[in-house]
C-alpha positions in Angstrom: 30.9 89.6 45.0 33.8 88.2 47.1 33.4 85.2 49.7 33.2 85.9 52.8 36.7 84.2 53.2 38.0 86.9 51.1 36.1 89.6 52.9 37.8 88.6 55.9 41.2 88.3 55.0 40.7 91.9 53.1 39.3 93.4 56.3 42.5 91.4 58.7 44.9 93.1 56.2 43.4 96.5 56.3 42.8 96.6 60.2 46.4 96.0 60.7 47.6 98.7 58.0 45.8 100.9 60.0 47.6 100.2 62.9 50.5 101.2 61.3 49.4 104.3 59.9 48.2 105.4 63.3 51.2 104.6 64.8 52.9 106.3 61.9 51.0 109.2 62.5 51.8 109.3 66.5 55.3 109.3 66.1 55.3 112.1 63.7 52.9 114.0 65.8 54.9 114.2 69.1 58.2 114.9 67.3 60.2 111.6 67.7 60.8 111.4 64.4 61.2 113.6 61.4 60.4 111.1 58.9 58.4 107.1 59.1 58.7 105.2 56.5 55.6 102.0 55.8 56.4 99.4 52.8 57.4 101.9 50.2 55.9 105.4 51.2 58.2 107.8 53.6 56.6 110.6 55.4 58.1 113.5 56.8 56.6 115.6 59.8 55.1 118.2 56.9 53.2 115.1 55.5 50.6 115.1 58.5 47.9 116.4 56.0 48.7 113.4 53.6 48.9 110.6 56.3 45.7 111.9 57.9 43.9 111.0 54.3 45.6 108.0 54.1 43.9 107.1 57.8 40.8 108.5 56.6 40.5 106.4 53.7 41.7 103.3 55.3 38.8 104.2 58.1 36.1 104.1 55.0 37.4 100.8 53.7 37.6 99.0 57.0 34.2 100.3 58.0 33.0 98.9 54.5 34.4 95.6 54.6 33.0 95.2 58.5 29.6 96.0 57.0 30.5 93.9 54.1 31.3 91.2 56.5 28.6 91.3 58.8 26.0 90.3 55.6 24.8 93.9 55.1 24.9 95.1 51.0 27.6 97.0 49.9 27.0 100.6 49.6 25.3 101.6 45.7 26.7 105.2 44.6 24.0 107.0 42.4 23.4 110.5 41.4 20.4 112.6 40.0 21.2 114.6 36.7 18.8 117.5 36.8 17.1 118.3 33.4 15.1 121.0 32.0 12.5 119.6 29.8 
């Protein structure tokens, strides 16, 4: 498990990416601007679906690493395999 230094920092550099992909996703919404561009990705207007995933994901990370954070236990994925015995 990471430090809690770490957590932060992870959480600091998520929060502000998300910033940017909301703002990304602004300006491509009211028309300003056919294309944004953040780092290395471009997006064009028809890329709406693609950055609204991006934000979506970005959402789930930050809302982890809050929890994470904040000393509750990261999230354990499991599944039940039905059987027929």
């Amino acid at each position: 498990m990471a430090s809690k230094i770490t957590v932060e920092r992870r959480l600091m550099f998520r929060k502000s990416a998300l910033e940017r992909l909301y703002d990304a996703y602004e300006a491509l919404l009211k028309g300003g601007v056919k294309s944004y561009v953040i780092d290395d990705r471009q997006l064009t207007r028809l890329d709406l679906p693609a950055l609204a995933d991006e934000i979506r994901e970005m959402e789930r990370e930050v809302d982890e690493l809050t929890a994470l954070a904040e000393g509750q236990r990261p999230r354990k994925a499991w599944g039940v395999i039905p059987r027929d015995w």
